[in-house]
C-alpha positions in Angstrom: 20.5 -63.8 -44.6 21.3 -62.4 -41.0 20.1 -65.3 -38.1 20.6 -64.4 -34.5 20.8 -67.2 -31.8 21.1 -67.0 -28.0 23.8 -68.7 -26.1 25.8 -68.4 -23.0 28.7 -66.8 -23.4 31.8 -69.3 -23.4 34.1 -67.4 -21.0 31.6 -65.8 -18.7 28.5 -68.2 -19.0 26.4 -65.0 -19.8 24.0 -64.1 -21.9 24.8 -63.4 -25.5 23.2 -63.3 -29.1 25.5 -64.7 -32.0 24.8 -63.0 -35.2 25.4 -64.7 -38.7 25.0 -63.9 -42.0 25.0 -67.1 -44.6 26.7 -69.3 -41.9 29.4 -67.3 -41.3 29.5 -65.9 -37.4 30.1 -61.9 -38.3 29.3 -60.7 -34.3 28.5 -61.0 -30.7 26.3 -58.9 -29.0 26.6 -58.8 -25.1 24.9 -56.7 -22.2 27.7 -54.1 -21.2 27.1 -51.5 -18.1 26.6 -48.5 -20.6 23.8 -50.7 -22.7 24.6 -52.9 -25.4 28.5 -54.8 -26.8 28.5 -55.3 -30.4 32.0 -57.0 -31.4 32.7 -57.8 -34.8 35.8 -58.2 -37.8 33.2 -57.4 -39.8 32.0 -54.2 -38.5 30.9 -51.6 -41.4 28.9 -48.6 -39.7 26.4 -47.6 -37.7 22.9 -45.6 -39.0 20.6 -43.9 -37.0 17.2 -43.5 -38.3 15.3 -40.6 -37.6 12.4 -42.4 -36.2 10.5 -42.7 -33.1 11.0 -44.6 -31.7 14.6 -43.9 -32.0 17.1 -46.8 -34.0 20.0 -47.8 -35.2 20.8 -50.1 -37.8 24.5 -52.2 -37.9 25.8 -52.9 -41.4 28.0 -55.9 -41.4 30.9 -55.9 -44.6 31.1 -59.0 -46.3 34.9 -59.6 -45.5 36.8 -59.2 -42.2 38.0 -55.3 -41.5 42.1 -55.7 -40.9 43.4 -54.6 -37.7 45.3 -51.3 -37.7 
């Protein structure tokens, strides 16, 4: 099950909203200049529903993505 909690960044001391999934930390999601950071190993895709109003839904793999 996916649980978001709000910290301070450890680096900057801002703002940020860890996302995990069954204790395990899959992302960090951060205010960037453009709109919104998500950074994740374990970045699957991104869906956007055809909704108003308009969304997008992250899909998370269950095992880190490798470098390459």
């Amino acid at each position: 099950m996916i649980r978001l909690v709000t910290k301070p960044h450890e680096e900057t001391g801002g703002e940020m909203v860890q996302v995990w999934d069954d204790g395990v930390f899959v992302a960090g999601v951060y205010p960037h200049e453009d709109g919104v950071r998500i950074v994740s190993k374990y970045l699957a895709g991104v869906d956007t529903e055809p909704v108003y109003p308009p969304a997008v839904v992250v899909k998370f793999s269950a095992h880190p993505i490798e470098a390459g």
